[in-house]
C-alpha positions as CSV (number, residue, x, y, z in Angstrom):
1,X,-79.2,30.1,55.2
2,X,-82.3,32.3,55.5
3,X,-82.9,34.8,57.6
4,X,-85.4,37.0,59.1
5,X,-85.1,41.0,58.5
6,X,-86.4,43.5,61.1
7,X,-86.8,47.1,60.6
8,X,-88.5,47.9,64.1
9,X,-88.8,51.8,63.4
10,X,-90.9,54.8,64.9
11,X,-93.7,54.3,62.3
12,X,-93.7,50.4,61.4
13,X,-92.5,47.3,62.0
14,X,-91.0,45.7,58.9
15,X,-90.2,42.5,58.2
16,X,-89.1,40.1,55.1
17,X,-87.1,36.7,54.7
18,X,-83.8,37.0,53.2
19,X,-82.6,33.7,51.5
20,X,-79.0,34.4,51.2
21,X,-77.8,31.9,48.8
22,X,-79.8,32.7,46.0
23,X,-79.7,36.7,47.3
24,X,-84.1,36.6,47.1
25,X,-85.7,38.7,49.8
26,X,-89.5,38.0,50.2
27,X,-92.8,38.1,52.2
28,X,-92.5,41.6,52.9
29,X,-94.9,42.8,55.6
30,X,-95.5,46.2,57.5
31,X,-97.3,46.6,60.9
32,X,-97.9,49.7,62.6
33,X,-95.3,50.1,65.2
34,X,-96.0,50.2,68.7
35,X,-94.0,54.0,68.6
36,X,-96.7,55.5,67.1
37,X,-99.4,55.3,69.9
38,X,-96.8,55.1,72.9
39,X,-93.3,56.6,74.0
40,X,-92.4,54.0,76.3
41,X,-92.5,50.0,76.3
42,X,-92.2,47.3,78.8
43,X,-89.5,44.4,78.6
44,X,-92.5,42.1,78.7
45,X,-94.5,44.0,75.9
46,X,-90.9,44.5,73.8
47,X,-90.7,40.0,74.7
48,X,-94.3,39.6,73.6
49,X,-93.8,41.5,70.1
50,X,-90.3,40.2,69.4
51,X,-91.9,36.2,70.2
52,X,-95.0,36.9,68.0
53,X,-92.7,38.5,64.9
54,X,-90.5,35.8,65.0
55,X,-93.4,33.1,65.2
56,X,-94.9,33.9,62.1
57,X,-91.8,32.6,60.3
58,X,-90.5,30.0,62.9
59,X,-90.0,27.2,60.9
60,X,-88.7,28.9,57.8
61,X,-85.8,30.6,59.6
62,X,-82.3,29.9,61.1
63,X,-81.2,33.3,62.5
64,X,-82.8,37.0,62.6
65,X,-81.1,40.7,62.0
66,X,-82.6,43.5,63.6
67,X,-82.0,46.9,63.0
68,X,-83.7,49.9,65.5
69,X,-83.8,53.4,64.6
70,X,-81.0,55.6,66.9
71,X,-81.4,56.7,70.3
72,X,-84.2,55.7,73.0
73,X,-82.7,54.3,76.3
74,X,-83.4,51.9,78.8
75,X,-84.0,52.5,82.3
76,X,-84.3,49.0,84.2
77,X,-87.2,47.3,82.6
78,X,-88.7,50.5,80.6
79,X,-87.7,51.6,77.2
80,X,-88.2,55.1,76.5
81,X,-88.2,56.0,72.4
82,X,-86.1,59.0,71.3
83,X,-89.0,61.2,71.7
84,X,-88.8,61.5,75.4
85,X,-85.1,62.3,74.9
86,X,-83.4,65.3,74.6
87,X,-81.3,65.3,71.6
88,X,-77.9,63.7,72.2
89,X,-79.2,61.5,75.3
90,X,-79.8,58.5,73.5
91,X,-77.7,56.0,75.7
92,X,-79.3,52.6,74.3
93,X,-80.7,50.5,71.8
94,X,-84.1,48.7,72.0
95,X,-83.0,45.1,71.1
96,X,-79.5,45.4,72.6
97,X,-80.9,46.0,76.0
98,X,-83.6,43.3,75.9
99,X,-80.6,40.8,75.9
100,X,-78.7,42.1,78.7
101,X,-78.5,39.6,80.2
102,X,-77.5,37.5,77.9
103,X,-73.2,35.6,77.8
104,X,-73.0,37.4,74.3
105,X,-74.8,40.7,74.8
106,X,-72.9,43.8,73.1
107,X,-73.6,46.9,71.2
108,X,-73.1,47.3,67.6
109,X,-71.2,50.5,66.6
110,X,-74.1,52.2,65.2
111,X,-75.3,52.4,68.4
112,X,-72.7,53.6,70.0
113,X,-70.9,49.9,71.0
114,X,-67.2,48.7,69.4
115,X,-67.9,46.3,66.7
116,X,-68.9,47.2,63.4
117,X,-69.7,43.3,62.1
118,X,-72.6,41.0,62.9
119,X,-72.2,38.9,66.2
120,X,-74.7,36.7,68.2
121,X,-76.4,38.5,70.3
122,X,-78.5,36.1,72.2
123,X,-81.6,33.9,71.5
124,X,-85.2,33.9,70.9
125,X,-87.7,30.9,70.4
126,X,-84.7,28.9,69.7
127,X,-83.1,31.4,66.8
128,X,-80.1,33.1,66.9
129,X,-80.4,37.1,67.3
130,X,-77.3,38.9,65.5
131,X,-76.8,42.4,66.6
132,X,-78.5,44.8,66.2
133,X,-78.0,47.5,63.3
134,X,-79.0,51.5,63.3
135,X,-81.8,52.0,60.6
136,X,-80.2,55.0,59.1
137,X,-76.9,53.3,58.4
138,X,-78.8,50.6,56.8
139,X,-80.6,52.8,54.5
140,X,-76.9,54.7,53.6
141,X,-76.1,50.6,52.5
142,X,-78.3,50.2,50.3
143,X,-78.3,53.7,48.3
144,X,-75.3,53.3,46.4
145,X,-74.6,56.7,46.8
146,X,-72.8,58.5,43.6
147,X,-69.9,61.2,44.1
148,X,-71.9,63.6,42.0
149,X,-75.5,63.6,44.5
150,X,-77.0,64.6,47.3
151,X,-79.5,61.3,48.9
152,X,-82.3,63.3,51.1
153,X,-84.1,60.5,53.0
154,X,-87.2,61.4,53.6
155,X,-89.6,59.4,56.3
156,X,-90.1,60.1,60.6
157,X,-86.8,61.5,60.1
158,X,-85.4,63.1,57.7
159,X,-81.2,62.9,56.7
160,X,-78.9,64.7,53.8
161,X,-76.1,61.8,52.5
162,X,-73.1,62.4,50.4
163,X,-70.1,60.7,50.1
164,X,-66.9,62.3,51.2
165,X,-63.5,60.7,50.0
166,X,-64.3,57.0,50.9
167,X,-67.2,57.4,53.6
168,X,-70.1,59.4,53.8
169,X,-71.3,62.9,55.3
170,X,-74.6,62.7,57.3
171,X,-76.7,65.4,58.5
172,X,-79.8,64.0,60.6
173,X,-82.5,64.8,62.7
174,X,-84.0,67.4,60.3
175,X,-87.9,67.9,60.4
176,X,-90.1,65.7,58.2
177,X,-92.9,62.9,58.5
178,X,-92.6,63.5,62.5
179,X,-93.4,67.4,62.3
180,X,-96.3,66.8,60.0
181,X,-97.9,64.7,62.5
182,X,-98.2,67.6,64.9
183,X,-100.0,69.2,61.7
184,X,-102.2,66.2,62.1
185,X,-103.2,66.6,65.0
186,X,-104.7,70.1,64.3
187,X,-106.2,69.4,60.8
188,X,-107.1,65.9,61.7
189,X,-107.1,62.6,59.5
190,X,-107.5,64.6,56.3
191,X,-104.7,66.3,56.2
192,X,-102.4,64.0,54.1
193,X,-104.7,63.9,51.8
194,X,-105.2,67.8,51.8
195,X,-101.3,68.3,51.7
196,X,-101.0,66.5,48.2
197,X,-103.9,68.4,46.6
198,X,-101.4,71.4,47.3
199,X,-100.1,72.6,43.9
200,X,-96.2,74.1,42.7
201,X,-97.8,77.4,41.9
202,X,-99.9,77.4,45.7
203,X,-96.4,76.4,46.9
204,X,-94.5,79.2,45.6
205,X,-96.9,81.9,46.2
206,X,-97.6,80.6,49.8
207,X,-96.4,83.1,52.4
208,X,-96.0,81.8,56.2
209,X,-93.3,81.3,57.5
210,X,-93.1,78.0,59.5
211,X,-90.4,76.6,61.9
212,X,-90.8,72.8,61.8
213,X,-88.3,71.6,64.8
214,X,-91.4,71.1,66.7
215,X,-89.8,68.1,68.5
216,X,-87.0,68.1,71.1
217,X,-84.7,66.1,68.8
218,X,-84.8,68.2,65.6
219,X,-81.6,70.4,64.5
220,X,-82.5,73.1,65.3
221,X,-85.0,72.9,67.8
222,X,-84.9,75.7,70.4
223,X,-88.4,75.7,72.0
224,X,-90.6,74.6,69.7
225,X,-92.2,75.6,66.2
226,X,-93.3,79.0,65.5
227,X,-96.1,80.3,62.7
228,X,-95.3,84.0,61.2
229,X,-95.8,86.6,59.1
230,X,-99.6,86.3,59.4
231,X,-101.1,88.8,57.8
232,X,-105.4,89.7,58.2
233,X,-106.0,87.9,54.5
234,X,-103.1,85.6,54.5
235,X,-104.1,82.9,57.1
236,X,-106.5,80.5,55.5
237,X,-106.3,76.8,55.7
238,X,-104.7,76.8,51.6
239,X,-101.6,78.9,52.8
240,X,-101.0,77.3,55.6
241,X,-100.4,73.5,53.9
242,X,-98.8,75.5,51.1
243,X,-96.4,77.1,53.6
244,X,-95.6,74.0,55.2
245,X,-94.3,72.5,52.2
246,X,-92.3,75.5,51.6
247,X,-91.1,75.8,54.4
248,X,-90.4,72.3,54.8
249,X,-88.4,71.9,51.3
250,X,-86.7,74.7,51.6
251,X,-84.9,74.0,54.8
252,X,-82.4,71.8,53.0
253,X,-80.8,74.0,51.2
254,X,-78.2,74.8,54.0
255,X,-76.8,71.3,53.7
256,X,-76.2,71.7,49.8
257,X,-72.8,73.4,50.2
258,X,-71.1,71.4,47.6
259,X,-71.6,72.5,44.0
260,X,-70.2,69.6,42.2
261,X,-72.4,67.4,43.5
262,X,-75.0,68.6,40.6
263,X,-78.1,65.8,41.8
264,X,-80.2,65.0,44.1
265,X,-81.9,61.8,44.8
266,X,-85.3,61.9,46.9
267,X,-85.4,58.4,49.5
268,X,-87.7,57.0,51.9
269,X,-91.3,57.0,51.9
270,X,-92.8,60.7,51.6
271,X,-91.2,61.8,48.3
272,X,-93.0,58.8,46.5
273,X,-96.3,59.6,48.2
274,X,-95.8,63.4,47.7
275,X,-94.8,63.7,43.8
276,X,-94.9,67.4,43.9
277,X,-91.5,67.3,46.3
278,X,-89.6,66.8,43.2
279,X,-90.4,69.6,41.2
280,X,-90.4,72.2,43.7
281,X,-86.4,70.7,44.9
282,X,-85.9,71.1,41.0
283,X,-87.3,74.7,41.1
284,X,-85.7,76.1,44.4
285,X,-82.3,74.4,44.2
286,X,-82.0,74.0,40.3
287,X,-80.5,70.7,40.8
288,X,-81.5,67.5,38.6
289,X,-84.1,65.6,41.0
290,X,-85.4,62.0,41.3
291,X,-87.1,60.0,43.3
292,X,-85.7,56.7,44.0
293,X,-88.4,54.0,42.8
294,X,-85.8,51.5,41.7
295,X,-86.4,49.7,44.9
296,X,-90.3,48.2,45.2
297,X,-88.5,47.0,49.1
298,X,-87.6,49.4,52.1
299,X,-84.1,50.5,52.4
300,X,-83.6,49.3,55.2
301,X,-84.5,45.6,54.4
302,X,-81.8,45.7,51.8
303,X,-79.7,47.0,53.7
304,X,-79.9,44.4,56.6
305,X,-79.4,42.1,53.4
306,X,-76.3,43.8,52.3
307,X,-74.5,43.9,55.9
308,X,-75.7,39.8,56.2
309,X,-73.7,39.5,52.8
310,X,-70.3,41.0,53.5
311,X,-70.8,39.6,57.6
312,X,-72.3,36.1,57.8
């Protein structure tokens, strides 16, 4: 049977075919997601995207698995993302709600509903809709976390995974890709590009301090960020991307409470864009850091695979 994956998350909108007899996932393909330009989204416009993802791979498909990233809520017709939430508000999920309606509609436990397998959900352009999966619990699936490391996914959101007896410890909604972007906005389109030419040594020497939880969701967000400690010669444009690296890295260390587990493993899409992550997580935690490369496909497309394996 094949099926078509959906990752619909805050940044893009991924998709890929999964054949699941011979276990091949292929034709993987990233849009820009509708999240990034606007915080809220019609059931019309959420029909019209849904119809034209699933049409570009109509007649090679039986069935399609979606999963969302957590939180957002529906009010009526309206979907509001998780960043007009306030954190622990997040009552819905985006392609749960658009079948309301529907004889089968339910929630799957990672969003907050009773079932933890895959179950028809309802139907679109003739193809069966299984529920809906969260995007971080797709990404713990396909990690194949060790006892002996710490997994710090790094994209929009950021999470700290290790296993504890037979499940898994998660600590979420710590600032990442989401905070930079308010970066962004002050240093405009460049400054991606002028964060990586930021070296260890700038790093290490830099000297602001920076609160990141710029967003209402973040751990620890209380207000919003803060820039300090500037000094008359210390606030130039080099210390400041320096700082926020620092800054940035250094606020996990609070969640590496466990000294056994003597690794960590860098996930998600900054730490392979960003090289210079794993040396300075090397440096400040003097842990033995990778990044995980052994996947060329998103974590969250093999993990949609892996729950399709042990539920359909």
């Amino acid at each position: 049977m094949k099926y078509l994956l959906v990752d619909f998350g805050a940044s893009y909108l991924k998709t890929a075919l999964y054949n699941k007899v011979s276990g091949e996932i292929g034709r993987e393909t990233r849009l820009d997601s509708p999240f990034l330009h606007e915080n809220t989204l019609s059931r019309q416009e959420v029909h019209d995207l849904l119809v034209s993802t699933i049409e570009r791979y109509k007649s090679e498909i039986e069935a399609v698995v979606f999963c969302t990233i957590l939180g957002g809520r529906w009010d009526g017709d309206t979907y509001s993302s998780w960043r007009l939430l306030e954190r622990g508000d997040f009552r819905g999920c985006l392609i749960s709600g658009f079948f309301k309606d529907s004889k089968d509609y339910h929630i799957h436990k990672h969003h907050g509903g009773e079932s933890d397998e895959l179950k028809p959900l309802g139907e679109l352009l003739g193809k069966t809709i299984y529920s809906a999966l969260g995007d971080t619990f797709c990404v713990i699936k396909s990690l194949d976390i060790q006892d002996d490391e710490y997994v710090v996914n790094m994209g929009t959101g950021s999470q700290v995974i290790s296993t504890v007896g037979d499940g898994y410890h998660l600590d979420s909604h710590i600032p990442a890709g989401r905070a930079f972007l308010a970066f962004e906005e002050f240093f405009g389109s460049s400054f991606f590009a002028e964060l990586n030419s930021i070296t260890v040594k700038e790093v290490i020497s830099s000297d602001l301090d920076i609160n990141l939880n710029v967003f209402k969701q973040a751990v620890k967000y209380t207000g919003g960020g803060a820039i300090s400690n500037i000094q008359e010669n210390n606030f130039n444009q080099k210390n400041l991307l320096a700082s926020v690296i620092r800054c940035w890295v250094l606020q996990y260390g609070e969640y590496f409470e466990n000294p056994s587990k003597t690794k960590v493993r860098l996930a998600g899409g900054i730490p392979s864009k960003m090289p210079i992550v794993k040396d300075l997580f090397e440096r400040y935690y003097d842990r033995s850091t990778t990044i995980d490369t052994s996947k060329k496909l998103p974590e969250t497309i093999i993990g949609i695979s892996k729950y399709i394996n042990k539920y359909l």
